[in-house]
Chimera marker file (.cmm) of the C-alpha trace (Angstrom):
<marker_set name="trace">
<marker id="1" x="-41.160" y="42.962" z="-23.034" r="1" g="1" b="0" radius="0.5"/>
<marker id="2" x="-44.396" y="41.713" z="-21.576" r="1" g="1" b="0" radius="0.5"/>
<marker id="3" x="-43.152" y="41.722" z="-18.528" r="1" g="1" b="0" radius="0.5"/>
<marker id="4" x="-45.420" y="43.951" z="-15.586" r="1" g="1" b="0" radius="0.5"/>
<marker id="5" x="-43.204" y="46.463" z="-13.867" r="1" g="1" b="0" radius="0.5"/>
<marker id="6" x="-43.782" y="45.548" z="-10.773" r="1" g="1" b="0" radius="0.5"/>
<marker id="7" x="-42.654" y="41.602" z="-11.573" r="1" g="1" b="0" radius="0.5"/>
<marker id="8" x="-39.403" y="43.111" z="-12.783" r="1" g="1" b="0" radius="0.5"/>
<marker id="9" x="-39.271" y="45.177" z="-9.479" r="1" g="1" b="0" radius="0.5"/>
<marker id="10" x="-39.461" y="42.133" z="-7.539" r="1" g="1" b="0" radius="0.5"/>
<marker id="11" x="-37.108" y="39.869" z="-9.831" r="1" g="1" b="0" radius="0.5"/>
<marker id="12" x="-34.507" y="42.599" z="-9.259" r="1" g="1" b="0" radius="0.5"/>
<marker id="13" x="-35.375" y="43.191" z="-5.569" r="1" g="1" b="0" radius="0.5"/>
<marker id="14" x="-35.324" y="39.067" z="-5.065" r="1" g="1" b="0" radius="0.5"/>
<marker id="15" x="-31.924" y="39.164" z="-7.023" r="1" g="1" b="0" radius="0.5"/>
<marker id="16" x="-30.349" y="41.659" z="-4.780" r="1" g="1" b="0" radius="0.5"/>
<marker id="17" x="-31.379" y="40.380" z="-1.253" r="1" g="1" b="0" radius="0.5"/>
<marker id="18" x="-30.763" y="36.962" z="-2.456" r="1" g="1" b="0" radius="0.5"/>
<marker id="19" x="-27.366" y="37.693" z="-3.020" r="1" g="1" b="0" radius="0.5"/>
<marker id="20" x="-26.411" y="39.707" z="-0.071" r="1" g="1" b="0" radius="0.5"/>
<marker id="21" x="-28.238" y="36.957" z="1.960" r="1" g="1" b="0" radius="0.5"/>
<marker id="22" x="-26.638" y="34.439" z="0.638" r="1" g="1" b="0" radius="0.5"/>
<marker id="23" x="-22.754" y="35.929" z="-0.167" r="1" g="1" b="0" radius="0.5"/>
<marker id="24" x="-23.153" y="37.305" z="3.537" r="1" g="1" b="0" radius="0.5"/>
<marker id="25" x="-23.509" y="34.026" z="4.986" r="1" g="1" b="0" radius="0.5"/>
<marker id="26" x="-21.126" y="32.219" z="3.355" r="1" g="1" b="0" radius="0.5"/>
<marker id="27" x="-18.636" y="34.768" z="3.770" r="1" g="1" b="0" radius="0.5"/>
<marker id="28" x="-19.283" y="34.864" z="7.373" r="1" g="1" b="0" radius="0.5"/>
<marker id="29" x="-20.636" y="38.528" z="7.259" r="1" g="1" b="0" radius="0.5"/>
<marker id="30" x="-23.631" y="37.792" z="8.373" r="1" g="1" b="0" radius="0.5"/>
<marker id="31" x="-23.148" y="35.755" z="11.826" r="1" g="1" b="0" radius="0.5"/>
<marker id="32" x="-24.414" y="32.012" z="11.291" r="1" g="1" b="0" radius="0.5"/>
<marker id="33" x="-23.605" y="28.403" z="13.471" r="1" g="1" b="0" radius="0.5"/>
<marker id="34" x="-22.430" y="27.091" z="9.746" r="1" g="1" b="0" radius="0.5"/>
<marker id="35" x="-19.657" y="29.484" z="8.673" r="1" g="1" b="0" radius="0.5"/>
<marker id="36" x="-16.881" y="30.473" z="10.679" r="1" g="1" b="0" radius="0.5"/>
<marker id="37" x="-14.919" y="33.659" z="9.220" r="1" g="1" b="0" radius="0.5"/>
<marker id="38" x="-10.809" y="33.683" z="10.218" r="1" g="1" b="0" radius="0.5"/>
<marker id="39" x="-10.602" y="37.171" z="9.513" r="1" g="1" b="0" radius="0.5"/>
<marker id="40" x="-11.827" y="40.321" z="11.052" r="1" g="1" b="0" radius="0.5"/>
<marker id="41" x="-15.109" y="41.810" z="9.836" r="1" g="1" b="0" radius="0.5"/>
<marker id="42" x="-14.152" y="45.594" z="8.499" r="1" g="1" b="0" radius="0.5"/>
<marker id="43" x="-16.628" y="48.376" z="7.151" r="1" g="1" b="0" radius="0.5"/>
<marker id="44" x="-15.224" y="47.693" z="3.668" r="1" g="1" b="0" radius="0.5"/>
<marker id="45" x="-16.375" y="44.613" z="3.939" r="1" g="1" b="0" radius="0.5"/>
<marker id="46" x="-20.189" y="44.974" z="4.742" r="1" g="1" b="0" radius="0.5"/>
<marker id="47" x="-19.940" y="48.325" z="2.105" r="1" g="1" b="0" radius="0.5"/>
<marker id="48" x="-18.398" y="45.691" z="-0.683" r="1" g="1" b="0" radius="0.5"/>
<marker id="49" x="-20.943" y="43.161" z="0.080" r="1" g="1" b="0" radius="0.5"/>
<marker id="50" x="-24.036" y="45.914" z="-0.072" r="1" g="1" b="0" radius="0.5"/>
<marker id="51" x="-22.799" y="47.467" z="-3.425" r="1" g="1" b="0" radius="0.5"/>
<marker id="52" x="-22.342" y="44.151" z="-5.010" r="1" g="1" b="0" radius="0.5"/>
<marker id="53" x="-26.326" y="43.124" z="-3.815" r="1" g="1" b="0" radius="0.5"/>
<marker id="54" x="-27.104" y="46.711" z="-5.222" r="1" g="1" b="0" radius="0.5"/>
<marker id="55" x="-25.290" y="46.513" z="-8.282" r="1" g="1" b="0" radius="0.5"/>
<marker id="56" x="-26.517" y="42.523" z="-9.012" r="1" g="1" b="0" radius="0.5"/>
<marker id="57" x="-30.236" y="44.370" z="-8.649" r="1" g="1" b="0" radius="0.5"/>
<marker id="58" x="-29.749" y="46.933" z="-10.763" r="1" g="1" b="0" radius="0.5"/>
<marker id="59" x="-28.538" y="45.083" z="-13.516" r="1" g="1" b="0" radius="0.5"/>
<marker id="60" x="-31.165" y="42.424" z="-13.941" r="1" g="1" b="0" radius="0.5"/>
<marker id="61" x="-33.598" y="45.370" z="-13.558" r="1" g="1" b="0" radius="0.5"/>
<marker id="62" x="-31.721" y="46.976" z="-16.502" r="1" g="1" b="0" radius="0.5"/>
<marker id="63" x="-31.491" y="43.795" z="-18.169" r="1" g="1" b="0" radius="0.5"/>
<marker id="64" x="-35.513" y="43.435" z="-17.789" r="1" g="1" b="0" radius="0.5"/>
<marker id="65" x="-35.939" y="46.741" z="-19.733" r="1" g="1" b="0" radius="0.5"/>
<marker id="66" x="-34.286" y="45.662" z="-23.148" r="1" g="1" b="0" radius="0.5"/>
<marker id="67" x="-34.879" y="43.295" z="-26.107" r="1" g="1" b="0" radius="0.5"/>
<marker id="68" x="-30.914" y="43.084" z="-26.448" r="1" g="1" b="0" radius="0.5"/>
<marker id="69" x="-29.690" y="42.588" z="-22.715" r="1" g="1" b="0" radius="0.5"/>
<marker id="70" x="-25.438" y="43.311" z="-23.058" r="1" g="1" b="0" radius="0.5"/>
<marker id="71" x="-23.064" y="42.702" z="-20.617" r="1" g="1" b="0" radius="0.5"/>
<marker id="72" x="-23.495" y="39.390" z="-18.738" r="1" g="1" b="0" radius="0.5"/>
<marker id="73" x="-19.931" y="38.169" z="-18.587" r="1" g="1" b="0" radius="0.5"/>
<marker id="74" x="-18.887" y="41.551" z="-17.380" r="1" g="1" b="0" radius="0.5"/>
<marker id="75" x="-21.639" y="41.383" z="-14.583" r="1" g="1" b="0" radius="0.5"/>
<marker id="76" x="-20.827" y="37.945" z="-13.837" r="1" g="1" b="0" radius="0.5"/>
<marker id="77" x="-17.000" y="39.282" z="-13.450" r="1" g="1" b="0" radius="0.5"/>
<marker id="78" x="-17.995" y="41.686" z="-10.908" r="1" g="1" b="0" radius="0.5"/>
<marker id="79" x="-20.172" y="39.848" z="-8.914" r="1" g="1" b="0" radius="0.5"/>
<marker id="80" x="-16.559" y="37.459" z="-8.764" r="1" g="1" b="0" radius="0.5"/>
<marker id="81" x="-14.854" y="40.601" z="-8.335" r="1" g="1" b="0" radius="0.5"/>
<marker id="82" x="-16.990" y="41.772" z="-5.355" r="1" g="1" b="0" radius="0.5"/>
<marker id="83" x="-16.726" y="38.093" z="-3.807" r="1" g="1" b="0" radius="0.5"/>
<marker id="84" x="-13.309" y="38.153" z="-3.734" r="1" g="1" b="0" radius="0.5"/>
<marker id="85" x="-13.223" y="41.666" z="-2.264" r="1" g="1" b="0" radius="0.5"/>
<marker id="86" x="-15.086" y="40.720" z="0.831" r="1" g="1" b="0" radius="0.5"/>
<marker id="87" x="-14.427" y="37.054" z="1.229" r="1" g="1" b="0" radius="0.5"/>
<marker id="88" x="-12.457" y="35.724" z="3.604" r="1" g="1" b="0" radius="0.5"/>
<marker id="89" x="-9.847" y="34.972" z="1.706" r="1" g="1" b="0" radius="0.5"/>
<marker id="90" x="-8.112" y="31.727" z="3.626" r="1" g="1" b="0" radius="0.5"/>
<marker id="91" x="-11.510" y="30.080" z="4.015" r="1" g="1" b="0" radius="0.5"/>
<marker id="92" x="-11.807" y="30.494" z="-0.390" r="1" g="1" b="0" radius="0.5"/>
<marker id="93" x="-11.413" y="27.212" z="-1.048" r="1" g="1" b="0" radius="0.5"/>
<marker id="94" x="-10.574" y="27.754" z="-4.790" r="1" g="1" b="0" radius="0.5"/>
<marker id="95" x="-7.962" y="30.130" z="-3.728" r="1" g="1" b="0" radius="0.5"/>
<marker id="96" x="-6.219" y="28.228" z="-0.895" r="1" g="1" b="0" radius="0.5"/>
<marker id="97" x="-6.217" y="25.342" z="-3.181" r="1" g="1" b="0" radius="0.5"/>
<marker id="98" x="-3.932" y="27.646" z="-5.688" r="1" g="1" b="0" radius="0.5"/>
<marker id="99" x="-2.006" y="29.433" z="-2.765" r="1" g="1" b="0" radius="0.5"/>
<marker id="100" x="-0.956" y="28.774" z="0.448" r="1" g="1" b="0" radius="0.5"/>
<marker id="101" x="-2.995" y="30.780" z="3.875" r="1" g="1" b="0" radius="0.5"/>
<marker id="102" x="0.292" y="33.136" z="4.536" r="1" g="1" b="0" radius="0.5"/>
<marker id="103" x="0.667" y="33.460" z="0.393" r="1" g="1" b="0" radius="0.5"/>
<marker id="104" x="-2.988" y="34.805" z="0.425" r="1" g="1" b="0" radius="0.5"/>
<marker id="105" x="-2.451" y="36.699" z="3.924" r="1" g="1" b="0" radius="0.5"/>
<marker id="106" x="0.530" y="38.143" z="2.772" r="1" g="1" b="0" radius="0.5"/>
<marker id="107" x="-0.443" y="39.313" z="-0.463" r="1" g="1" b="0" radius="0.5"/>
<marker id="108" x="-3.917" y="38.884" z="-1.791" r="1" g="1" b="0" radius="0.5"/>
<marker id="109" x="-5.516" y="40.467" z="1.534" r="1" g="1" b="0" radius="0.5"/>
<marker id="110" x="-3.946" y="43.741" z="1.408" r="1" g="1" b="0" radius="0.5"/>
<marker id="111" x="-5.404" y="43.922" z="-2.130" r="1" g="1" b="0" radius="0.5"/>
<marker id="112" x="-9.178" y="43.314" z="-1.336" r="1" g="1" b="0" radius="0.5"/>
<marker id="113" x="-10.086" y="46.977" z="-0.899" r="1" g="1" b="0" radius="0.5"/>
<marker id="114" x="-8.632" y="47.754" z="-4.175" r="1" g="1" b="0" radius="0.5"/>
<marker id="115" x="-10.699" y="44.765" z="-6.045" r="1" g="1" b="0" radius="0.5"/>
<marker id="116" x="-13.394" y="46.055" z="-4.146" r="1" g="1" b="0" radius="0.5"/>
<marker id="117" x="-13.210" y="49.592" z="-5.658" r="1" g="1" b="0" radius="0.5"/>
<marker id="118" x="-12.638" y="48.089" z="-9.041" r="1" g="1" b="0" radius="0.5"/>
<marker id="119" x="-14.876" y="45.534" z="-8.944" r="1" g="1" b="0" radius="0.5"/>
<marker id="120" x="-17.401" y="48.667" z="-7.858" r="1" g="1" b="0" radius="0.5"/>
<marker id="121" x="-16.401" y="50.963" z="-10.942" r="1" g="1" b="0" radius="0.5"/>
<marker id="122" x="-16.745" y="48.115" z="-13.546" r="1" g="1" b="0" radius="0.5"/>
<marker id="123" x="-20.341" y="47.638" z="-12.203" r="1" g="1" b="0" radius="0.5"/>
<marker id="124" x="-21.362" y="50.841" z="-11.919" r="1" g="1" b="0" radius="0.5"/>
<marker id="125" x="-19.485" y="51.156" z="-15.436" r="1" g="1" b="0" radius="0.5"/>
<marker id="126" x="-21.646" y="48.564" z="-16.939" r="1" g="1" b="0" radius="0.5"/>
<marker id="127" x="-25.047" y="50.025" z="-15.623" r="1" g="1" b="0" radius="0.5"/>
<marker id="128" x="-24.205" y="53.533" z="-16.805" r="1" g="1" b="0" radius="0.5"/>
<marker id="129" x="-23.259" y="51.880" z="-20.450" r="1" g="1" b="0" radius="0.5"/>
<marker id="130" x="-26.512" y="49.556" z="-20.259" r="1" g="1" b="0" radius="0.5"/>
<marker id="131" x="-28.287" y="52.755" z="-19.286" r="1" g="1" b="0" radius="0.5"/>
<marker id="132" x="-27.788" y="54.233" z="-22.268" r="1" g="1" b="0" radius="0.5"/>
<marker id="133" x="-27.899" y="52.001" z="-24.575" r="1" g="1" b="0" radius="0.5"/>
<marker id="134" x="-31.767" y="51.482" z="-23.322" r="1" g="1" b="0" radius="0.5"/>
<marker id="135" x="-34.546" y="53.643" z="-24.916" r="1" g="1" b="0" radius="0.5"/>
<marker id="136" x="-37.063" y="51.971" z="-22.412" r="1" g="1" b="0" radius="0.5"/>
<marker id="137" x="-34.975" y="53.427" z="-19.577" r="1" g="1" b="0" radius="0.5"/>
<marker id="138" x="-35.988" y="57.226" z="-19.967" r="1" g="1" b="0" radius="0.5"/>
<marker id="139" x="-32.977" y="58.379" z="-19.731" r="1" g="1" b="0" radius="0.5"/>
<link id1="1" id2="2" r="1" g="1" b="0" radius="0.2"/>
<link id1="2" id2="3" r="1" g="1" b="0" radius="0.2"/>
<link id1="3" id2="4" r="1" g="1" b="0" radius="0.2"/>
<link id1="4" id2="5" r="1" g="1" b="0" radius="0.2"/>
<link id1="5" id2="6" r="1" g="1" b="0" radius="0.2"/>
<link id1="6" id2="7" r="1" g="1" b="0" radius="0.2"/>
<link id1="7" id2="8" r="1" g="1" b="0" radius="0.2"/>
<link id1="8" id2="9" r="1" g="1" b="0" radius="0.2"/>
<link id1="9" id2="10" r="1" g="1" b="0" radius="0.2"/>
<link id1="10" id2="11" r="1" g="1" b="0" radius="0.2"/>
<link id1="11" id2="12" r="1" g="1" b="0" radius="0.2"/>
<link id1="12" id2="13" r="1" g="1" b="0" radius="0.2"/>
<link id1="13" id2="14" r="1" g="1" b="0" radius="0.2"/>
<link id1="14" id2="15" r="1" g="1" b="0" radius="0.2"/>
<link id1="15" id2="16" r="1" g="1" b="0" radius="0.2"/>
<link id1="16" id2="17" r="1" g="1" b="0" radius="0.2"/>
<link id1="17" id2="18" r="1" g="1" b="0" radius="0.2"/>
<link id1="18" id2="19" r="1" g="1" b="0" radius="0.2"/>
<link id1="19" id2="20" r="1" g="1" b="0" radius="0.2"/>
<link id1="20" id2="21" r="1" g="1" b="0" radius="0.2"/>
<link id1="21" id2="22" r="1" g="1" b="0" radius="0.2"/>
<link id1="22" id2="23" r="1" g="1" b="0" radius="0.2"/>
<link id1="23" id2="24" r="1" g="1" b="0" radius="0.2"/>
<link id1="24" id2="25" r="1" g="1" b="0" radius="0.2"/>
<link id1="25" id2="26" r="1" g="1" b="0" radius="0.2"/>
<link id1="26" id2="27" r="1" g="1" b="0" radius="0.2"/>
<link id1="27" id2="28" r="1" g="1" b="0" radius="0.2"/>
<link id1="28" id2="29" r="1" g="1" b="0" radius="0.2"/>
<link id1="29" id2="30" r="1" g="1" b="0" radius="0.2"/>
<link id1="30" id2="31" r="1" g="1" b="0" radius="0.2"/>
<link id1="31" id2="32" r="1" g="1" b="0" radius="0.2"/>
<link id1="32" id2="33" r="1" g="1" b="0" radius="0.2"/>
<link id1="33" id2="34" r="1" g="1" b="0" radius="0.2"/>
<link id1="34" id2="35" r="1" g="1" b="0" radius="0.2"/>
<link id1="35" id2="36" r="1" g="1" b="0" radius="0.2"/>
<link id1="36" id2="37" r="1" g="1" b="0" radius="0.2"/>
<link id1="37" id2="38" r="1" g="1" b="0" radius="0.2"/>
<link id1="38" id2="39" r="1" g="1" b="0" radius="0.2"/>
<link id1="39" id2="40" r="1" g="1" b="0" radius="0.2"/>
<link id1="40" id2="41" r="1" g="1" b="0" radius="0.2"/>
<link id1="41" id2="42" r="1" g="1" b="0" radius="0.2"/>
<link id1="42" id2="43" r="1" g="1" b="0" radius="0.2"/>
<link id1="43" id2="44" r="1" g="1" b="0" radius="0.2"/>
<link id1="44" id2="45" r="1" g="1" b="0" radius="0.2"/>
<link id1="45" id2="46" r="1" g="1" b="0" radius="0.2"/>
<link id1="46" id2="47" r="1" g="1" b="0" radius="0.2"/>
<link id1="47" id2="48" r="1" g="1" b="0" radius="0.2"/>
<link id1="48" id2="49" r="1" g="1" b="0" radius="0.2"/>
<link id1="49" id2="50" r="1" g="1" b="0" radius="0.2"/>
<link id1="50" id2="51" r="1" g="1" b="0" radius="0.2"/>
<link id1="51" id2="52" r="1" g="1" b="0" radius="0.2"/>
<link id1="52" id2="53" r="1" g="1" b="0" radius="0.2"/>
<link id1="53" id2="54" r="1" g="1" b="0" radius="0.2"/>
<link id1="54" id2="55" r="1" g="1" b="0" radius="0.2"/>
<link id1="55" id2="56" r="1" g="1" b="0" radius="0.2"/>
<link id1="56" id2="57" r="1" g="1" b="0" radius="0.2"/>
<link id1="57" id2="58" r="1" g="1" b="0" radius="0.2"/>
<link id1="58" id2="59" r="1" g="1" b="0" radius="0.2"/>
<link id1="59" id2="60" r="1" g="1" b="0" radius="0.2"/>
<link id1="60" id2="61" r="1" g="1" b="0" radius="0.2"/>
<link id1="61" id2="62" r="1" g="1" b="0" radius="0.2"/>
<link id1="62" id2="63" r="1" g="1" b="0" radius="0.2"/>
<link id1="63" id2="64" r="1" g="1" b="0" radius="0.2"/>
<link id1="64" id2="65" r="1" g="1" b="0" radius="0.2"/>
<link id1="65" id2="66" r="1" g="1" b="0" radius="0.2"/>
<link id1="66" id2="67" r="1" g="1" b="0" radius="0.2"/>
<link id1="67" id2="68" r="1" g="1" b="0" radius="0.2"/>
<link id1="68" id2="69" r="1" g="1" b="0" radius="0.2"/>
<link id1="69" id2="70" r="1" g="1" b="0" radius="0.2"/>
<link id1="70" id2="71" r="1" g="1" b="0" radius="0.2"/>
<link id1="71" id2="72" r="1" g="1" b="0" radius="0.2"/>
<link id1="72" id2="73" r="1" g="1" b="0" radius="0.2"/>
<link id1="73" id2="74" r="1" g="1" b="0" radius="0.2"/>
<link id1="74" id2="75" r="1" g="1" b="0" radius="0.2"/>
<link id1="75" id2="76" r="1" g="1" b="0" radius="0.2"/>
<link id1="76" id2="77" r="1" g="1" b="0" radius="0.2"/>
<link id1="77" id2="78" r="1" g="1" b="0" radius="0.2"/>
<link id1="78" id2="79" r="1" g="1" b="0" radius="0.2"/>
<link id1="79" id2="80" r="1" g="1" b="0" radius="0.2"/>
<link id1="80" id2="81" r="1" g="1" b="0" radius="0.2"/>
<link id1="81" id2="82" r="1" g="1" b="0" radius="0.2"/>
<link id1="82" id2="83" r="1" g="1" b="0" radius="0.2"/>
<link id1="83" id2="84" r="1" g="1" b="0" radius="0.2"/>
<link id1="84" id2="85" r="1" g="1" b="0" radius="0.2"/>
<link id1="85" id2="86" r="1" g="1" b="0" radius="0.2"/>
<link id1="86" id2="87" r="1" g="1" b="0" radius="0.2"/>
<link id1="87" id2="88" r="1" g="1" b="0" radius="0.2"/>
<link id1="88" id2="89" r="1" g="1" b="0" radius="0.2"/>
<link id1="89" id2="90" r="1" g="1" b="0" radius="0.2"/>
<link id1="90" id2="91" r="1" g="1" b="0" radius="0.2"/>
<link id1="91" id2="92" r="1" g="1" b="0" radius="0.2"/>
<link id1="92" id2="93" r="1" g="1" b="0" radius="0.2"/>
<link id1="93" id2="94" r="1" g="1" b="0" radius="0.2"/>
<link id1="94" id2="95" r="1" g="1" b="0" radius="0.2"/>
<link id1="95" id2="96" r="1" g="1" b="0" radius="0.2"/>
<link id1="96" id2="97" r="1" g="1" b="0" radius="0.2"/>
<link id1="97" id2="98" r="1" g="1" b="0" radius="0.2"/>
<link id1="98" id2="99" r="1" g="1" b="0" radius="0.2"/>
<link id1="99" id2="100" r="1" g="1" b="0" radius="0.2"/>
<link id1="100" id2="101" r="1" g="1" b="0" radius="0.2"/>
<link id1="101" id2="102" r="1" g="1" b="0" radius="0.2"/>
<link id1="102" id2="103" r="1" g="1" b="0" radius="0.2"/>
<link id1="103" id2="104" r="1" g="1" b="0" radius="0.2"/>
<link id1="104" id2="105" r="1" g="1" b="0" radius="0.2"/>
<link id1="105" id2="106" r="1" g="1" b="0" radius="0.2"/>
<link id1="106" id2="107" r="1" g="1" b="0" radius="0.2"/>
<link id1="107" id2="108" r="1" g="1" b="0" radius="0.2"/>
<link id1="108" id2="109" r="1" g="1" b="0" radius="0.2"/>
<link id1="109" id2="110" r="1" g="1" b="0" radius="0.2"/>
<link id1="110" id2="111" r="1" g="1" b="0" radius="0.2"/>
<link id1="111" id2="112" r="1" g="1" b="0" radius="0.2"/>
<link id1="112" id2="113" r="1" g="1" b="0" radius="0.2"/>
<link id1="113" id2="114" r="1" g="1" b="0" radius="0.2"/>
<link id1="114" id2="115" r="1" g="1" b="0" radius="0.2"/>
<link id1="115" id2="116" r="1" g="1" b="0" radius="0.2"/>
<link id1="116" id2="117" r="1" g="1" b="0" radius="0.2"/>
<link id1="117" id2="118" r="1" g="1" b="0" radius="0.2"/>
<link id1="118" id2="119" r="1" g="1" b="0" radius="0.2"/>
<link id1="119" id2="120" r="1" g="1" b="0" radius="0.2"/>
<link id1="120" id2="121" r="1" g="1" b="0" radius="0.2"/>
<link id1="121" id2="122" r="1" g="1" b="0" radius="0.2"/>
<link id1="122" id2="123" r="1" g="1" b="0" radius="0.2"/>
<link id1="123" id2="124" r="1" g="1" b="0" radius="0.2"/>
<link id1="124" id2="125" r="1" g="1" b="0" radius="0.2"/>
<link id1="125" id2="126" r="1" g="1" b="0" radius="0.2"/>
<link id1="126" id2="127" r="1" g="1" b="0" radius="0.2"/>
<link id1="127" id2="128" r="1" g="1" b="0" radius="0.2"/>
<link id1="128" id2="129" r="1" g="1" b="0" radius="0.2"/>
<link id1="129" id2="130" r="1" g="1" b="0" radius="0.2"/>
<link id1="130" id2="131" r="1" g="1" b="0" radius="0.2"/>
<link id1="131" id2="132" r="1" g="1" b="0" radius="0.2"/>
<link id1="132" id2="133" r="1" g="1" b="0" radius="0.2"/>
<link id1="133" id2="134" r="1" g="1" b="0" radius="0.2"/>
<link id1="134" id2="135" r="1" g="1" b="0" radius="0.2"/>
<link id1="135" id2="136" r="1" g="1" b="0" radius="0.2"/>
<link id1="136" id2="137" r="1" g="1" b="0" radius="0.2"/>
<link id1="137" id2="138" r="1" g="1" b="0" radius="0.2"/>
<link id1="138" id2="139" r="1" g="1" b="0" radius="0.2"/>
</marker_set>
């Protein structure tokens, strides 16, 4: 862990703006001539998008702290997790390949909040459970 502090502060700050920059844009969140979005911008959407930038950050700051970094697949899963929960979901092109536009409309969209919310709890899950497993962390 030779790492400075503040390089780890600005991995995990890079990290997190990175992401909402770049999951905002091509999601269509954050207006841009190259991305059109089909569906309506909501609240939920721009919250989902924020906590998933947040949570990203957080973890490869906790990650930083420890000689035995845990849970990558699980933070990989809710970075998915949190994609999927404010995506448009007809412009997904994995998903429209596996379902049709009114399939996804229908019944996927309906369900984005509640991915969002549980894509949210794993995270925060994870960073509590990384939390204190560190002894570099303070607790």
């Amino acid at each position: 862990m030779t790492a400075l502090p503040y390089s780890r502060l600005a991995r995990s700050a890079g990290v997190g703006v990175g992401t909402f920059l770049l999951f905002g844009v091509v999601t269509g969140l954050i207006p841009n001539p190259l991305y059109v979005r089909m569906v309506g911008r909501t609240p939920a959407d721009y919250l989902f998008l924020v906590a998933t930038a947040a949570f990203a950050a957080g973890f490869v700051y906790q990650r930083s702290l420890t000689d035995d970094p845990i849970g990558d697949r699980y933070a990989a899963g809710g970075i998915v997790g949190g994609f999927l929960a404010f995506g448009c979901p007809i412009c997904n092109a994995v998903l429209l390949a596996l379902f049709s536009s009114s399939a996804l409309m229908t019944y996927f969209d309906p369900l984005r909040p509640a991915l969002g919310a549980v894509s949210v709890a794993a995270f925060g899950g994870l960073l509590y459970y990384q939390r204190r497993r560190c002894e570099a962390c303070g607790r």
